[in-house]
Phi, psi and omega in degrees: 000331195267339174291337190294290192316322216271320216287341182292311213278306181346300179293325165286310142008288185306290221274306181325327189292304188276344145332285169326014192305156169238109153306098176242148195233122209231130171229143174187101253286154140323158149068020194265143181263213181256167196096015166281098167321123149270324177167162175268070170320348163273329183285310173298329194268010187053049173247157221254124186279318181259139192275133156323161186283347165296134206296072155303142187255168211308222111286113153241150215231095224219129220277162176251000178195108174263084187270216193293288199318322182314329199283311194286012193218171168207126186250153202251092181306337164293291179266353183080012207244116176245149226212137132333110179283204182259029176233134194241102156301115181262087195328280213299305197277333183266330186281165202233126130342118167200087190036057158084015163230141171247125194248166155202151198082030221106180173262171195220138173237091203280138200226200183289337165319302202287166191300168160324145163311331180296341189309146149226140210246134182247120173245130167229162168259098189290141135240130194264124176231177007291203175288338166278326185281351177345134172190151140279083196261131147308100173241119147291116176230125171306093205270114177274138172315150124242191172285066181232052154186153202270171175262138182230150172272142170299323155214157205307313173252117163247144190235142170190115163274129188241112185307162190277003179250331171346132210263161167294140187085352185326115174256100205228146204265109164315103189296332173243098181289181183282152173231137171224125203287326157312151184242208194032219188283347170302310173298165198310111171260326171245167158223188199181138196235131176286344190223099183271347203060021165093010189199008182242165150223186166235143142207151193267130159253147162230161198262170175291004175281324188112336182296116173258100189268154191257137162269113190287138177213123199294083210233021181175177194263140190237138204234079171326331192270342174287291178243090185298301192223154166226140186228130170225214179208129174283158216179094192254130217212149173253195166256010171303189166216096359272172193285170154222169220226146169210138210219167155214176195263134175249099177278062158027014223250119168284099184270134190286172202209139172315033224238001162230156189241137162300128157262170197237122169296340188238125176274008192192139153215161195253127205205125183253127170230134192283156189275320183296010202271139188290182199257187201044354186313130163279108189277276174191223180196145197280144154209097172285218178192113195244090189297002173289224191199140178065224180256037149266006164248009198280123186228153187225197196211133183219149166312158149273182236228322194253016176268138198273180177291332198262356181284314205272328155304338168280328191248123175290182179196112190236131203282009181251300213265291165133050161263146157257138183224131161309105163268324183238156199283148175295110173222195207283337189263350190295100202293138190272019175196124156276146176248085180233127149323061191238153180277138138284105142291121181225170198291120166063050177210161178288130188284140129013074207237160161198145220244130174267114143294085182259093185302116181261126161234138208287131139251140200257346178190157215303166190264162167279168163273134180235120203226092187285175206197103191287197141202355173280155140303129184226099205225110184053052222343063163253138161263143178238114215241158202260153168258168170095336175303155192275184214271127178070017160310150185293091193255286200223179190237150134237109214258131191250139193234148132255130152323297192282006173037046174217351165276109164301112181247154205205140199238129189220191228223151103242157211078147199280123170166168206284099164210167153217140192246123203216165176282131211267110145254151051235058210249171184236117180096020187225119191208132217272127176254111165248165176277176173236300144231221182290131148283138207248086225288337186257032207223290168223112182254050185212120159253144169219116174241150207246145159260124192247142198216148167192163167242206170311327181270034173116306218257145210237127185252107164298115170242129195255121177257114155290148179221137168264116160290124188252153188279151179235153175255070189272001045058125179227084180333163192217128155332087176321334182215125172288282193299117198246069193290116169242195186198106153216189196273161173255188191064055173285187184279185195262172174053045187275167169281100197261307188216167144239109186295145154212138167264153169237179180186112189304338175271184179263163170078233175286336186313321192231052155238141226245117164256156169222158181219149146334111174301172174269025171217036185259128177287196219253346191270014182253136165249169163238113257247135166274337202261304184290333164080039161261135163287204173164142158252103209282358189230161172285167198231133173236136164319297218282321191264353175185134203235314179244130193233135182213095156198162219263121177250200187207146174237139184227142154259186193273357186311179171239124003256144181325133190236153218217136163240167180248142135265188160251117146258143180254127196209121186262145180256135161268129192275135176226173205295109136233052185208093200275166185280144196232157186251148164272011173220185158244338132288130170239160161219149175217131192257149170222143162278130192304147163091011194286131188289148196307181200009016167309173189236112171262000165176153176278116193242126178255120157264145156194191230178107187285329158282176204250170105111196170328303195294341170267014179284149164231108194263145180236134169246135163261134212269340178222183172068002198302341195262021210217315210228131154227167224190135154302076215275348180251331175236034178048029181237128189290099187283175170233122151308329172221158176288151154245162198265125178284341191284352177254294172208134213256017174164152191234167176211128171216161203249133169255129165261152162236135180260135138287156160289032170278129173274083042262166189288183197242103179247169136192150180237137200240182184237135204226135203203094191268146176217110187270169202244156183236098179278131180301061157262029185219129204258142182320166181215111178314135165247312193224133000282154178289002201198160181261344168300265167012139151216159165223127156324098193257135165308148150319296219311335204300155170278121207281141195119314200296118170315163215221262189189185201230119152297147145226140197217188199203124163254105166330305179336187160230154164101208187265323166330305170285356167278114182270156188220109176262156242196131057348098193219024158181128194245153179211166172116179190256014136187082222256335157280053163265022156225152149195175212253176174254130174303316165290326200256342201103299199300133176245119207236133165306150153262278172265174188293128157290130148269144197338311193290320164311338185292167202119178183280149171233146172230122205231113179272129192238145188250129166262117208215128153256167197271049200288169170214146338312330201216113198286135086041128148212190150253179140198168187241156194219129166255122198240114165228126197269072159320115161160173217282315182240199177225102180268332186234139211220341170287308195259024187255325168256018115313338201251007229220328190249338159275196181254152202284150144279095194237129174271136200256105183290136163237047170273129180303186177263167193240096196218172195245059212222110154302314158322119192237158178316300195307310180313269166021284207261009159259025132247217227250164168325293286238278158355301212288289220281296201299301170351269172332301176236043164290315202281291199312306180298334183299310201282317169298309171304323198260345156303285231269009169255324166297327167304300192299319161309338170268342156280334159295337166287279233253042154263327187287339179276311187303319172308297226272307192271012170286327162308310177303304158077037189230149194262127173222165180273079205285072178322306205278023168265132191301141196260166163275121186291357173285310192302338200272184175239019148274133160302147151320319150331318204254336190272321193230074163260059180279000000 
């Protein structure tokens, strides 16, 4: 039955649900990241966040599709809450245009509700379950603009032409505006001119779409001929806070407009013609002038109207060029003054007018002859003479005639140049064209001169010689700079570029054309270009191996035979850091003698640094020991802030850096190895016995031979400082030579048998001396030895212990068998010395480490003996433990 109820009920359910659709409208800026509440669909939609306590399933809240828009959003299936995602809406690249809405993720049914035209909607479709609350809610999300792009022109340069009549207010529209992907006051609002001159504006229209195009206005007056073009930068700003901004460059061109008329400068000109004059003769020629351009300046040239027909047949007038030529020949009816009238013409201007005289003067009877004779090369008449001819060479003979042979005729030179024209004698009427001096081809290579002949009546016969200068290869090229100074780094790339030489060479054709070469003391690694004259350097160049290039190159033409000049070139090689600071050894040793006084100078450390200038400064540091050790950095030498001990430490070992000034710097570092010298400061130092108190009991019984007991001492020093010598030099007792000591070893020994008469204390002060230079060091010591069978009285034996000896003090040295003397030493070499020091060191070790060991066997053996004994005695002859003192065993052989 209940399966019955539902299948009945079910359908009506469904449609109550979707009955129930809901509409939520949601605004939210572009470009927001993710995790940004958009809104609570449980909260707008009113549905109850807490559930009856009956087991109900939950509210779930759930997208019906995820299409484009699903990607920007994240929905909370629980709480309802939608969040941004990690995809950045981006308005301007996602939204679509579509009748005045942008819709994107779905469809959208756009109702009265809705956003602005500007809007653009992110749609999604929500479903709310469970069933009862079952709904399809419609969301809308609002993508709102911000200000995030500039207004950009479409392209970098606008060109806009303004005629030069433009009028004030002239008003011309820019084709291409700023686009800004943004809308509203985000968009393009203004425009702007950066530069106006004093004669532009701006003003924006906008149309019924909202598109604001911007207009150039016209704000003075413009003179193409004054001012051609203006170029500034247009500049479109949006509305944003802050606005942003974009510009492009606006190029101006004021196009010409017909607004100048030709002019003449001169209003008359004056113009004299010989009646003989031949036809084409050229009087002269008209030029007006039109500032405009092109064919508003095209001018052409015409007579007036008031010019009569026979002037204009006698005279051309040619109408492009403004030349006048004799068109017709001049005879006796020919009227002796013209009146001619020409016109300038231009396009739409009133013409031009300048008014020609032309005066004819009549000749009534023949002109004289003027008849050359070359004597130079001559071809159609030019001559052609070589420069460098010597002074009156010979050009031409000209011999002069009159017809009517009733006329004094008279003959003269005219025009500039080294010629003279002089009368041949002894003949009459024969006269010489000669040079006056050498001619120079390159100063001029053309003369052109009149031979003029005229006679009483006036009247004047022109004979005109051209002379051609023919060229010589009189030219030596020349250097722009003999001294040619360069400069380059040195390690360049190969083939580097150094000059380019230059010559020049005054003649002509092949005479002045320039090769250059290498001098013959140029190294082989420099090229020189023959045609172009580039220097080159084909290897890299180092400063450290040659600092200065000094050689000569040549420039030669092509002439015959070739003429050649020299320059000098110079070429400074430039230092750059490629060179780190070098030591001149990379271990140094320095031996000093201890006790060596503070800041002495114990040595020089020689650096040096292959570059120049900064890059070869070299600063020295210590890298380790700095508190101990300082070093000098401009003479490399090295100090101790305090004296040193050698008995404290007996050699240092330290690293020196040297930096260069180069940028980046230069290092290296060396090793420094101080070896202290060992000086007689220190006098042996007794170990055993400890006290001048101390005694030992000697038997009668001992055996003459019999070891006694022992001094032992210690010298801190090394070396012969350190070699001890024992001594007895002073005796007291009741036969007191029945000892004696061995000068190397110490052991103190009976000599003779004791006898009843011998007991008692004997005291024997022994001087300990090492073999120090200059002057040896000593101790000394007081050795108590108690003949007799026991120590019945111990009181009274240190009474007799505590006065003072009556001792006579022997001054004979010890006698010991160690050869080696300071003077010996220093006449020979290190090498001895050093092996010597450490034979005698390995020795001095071996014989500590034999004594330790004997003195702990002696004193198991004093201790047995005295349990036995059961009596307190001093054991002189036991060896003491070097553990026990309070000097270290270090401190005791530092040899």
């Amino acid at each position: 039955h209940l399966f019955l109820f539902l299948l009945f009920v079910g359908p009506f359910n469904c449609f109550a649900s979707y009955s129930r659709a809901t509409e939520l409208f949601y605004s939210l800026n572009e470009g927001l990241p993710a995790g940004v509440l958009i809104g609570s669909l449980a909260r707008d939609l009113r549905l109850p966040t807490q559930r009856p306590a009956a087991p109900q399933p939950p509210l779930s809240f759930t997208l019906a599709s995820r299409g484009l828009g699903g990607q920007y959003v994240q929905l909370d299936n629980r709480s309802g809450e939608l969040h941004t995602s990690d995809v950045e809406i981006d308005r301007e690249a996602l939204c679509v245009e579509s009748s005045g809405v942008t819709v994107f993720g779905g469809a959208a049914s756009v109702s009265s509700s809705s956003p602005s035209s500007e809007s653009c909607l992110l749609l999604l479709d929500v479903l709310v379950l469970p069933q009862e609350y079952f709904r399809l809610v419609k969301v809308k999300i609002a993508i709102q603009d911000v200000n995030d792009n500039a207004p950009r022109f479409p392209v970098p340069h606008i060109h806009l032409s303004v005629p030069e009549n433009a009028p004030v207010n002239t008003r011309l529209a820019i084709e291409h505006p700023a686009l800004d992907p943004d809308v509203g006051t985000n968009g393009v609002q203004t425009y702007r001119l950066r530069d106006n001159y004093g004669v532009f504006t701006l003003d924006v229209e906008e149309n019924e779409s909202g598109e604001r195009t911007p207009y150039l206005i016209v704000m003075g007056a413009l003179d193409r001929e004054t001012r051609e073009e203006y170029v500034t930068v247009i500049v479109a700003e949006d509305g944003g806070n802050p606005p942003l901004m974009g510009s492009a460059t606006l190029t101006i061109a004021i196009s010409d407009i017909n607004d100048n008329c030709p002019q003449f400068s001169d209003s008359q000109l004056n113009i004299t013609l010989y009646g003989n004059s031949s036809l084409g003769t050229h009087l002269a020629t008209v030029h007006a002038v039109d500032m405009d351009l092109g064919s508003n300046a095209q001018i052409t040239y015409s007579y007036s109207q008031k010019v009569s027909q026979p002037s204009r047949d006698l005279f051309h007038l040619d109408e492009s060029t403004g030349a006048i030529t004799l068109s017709s020949k001049v005879d006796g009816d020919t009227p002796r003054l013209h009146r001619l009238i020409i016109l300038g013409n231009g396009p739409g201007c009133i013409p031009a007018v300048i008014t020609v005289l032309v005066t004819i003067i009549k000749v009534m009877t023949r002109p004289p002859e003027v008849v050359p004779r070359f004597i130079a090369n001559e071809a159609e008449g030019v001559v052609y003479l070589k420069e460098l001819e010597p002074i009156n060479t010979p050009i031409a003979f000209f011999t002069i005639k009159d017809p009517d042979e009733k006329y004094k005729v008279n003959c003269y030179l005219e025009g500039d140049g080294p010629f003279r024209l002089s009368p041949y004698k002894p003949y009459n009427n024969e006269y010489l064209l000669e040079t006056t001096k050498p001619l120079d081809y390159e100063t001029q290579q053309l003369y052109e001169i009149s031979v003029v002949a005229w006679n009483s009546e006036g009247f004047h016969v022109n004979k005109v010689v051209k002379i051609q200068v023919l060229d010589d290869n009189d030219n030596s090229p020349v250097f722009s700079q003999q001294l040619i100074e360069l400069s380059i780094e040195e390690n360049n790339v190969p083939n580097a570029f150094l000059t380019k030489l230059h010559a020049t060479d005054a003649d002509s054709g092949e005479r002045g054309q320039v090769s250059y070469f290498l001098g013959p003391d140029a190294p082989s690694y420099f090229s020189l270009d023959k045609s172009t004259g580039v220097l080159t350097v084909s290897t890299q160049l180092d400063r450290e191996e040659k600092e200065k290039y000094r050689y000569t190159v040549k420039a030669v033409d092509s002439g015959f035979p070739p003429r050649e000049s020299i320059a000098t070139v110079t070429i400074t090689v430039l230092d750059k850091n490629d060179n780190s600071p070098r030591f001149i050894n990379k271990d140094f040793s320095f031996f000093v003698p201890e006790n060596f006084p503070g800041f002495g100078e114990i040595g020089v450390i020689s650096v040096t640094d292959a570059d120049a200038g900064q890059n070869g400064w070299v600063a020295l540091s210590v890298l380790n020991g700095s508190d101990i050790f300082v070093i000098d950095t401009g003479k490399g030498v090295l100090r101790a802030k305090v004296s040193l001990d050698r008995e404290q430490q007996s050699s240092y070992v330290l690293w020196i850096e040297a930096v260069d000034g180069g940028d980046p710097a230069l290092s290296s570092t060396a090793k420094i190895t101080i070896l202290l010298l060992d000086i007689n400061d220190n006098p042996p130092l007794v170990l055993f016995p400890q006290s001048n108190m101390s005694y030992l009991l000697v038997l009668p019984s001992t055996l003459p031979g019999s070891p006694i007991t022992e001094v032992y001492a210690v010298d801190k020093d090394t070396g012969m400082n350190a070699v001890i010598a024992y001594s007895i030099i002073g005796r007291r007792g009741p036969r007191p030579e029945s000892f004696r000591i061995d000068p190397k070893t110490g052991n103190i020994t009976l000599e003779e048998s004791l006898m009843q008469n011998d007991y008692g204390l004997y005291r024997l002060l022994v001087k300990v001396s090492d073999h120090g230079y200059p002057e040896p060091l000593h101790s000394t010591v007081m050795v108590n030895l108690f003949v007799n069978d026991t120590v019945s009285n111990e009181s009274y034996i240190e009474s007799l212990l505590r006065k003072e000896p009556d001792i006579s003090i022997e001054e004979k040295q010890p006698q010991i068998s160690i050869e080696p003397t300071h003077k010996k030493m220093e006449s020979g070499s290190c090498m001895p010395t050093l092996v010597a020091l450490s034979i005698i060191s390995l020795g001095s070790i071996a014989l500590v480490t034999g004594m330790g060991i004997y003195i702990c066997l002696r004193k198991g053996k004093k201790h047995h003996r005295a349990d036995e004994n059961l009596e307190v005695q001093i054991p002189l002859n036991g060896r003491i433990n070097l553990h026990m003192l309070e000097k270290k065993p270090m401190e005791i052989s530092n040899i």
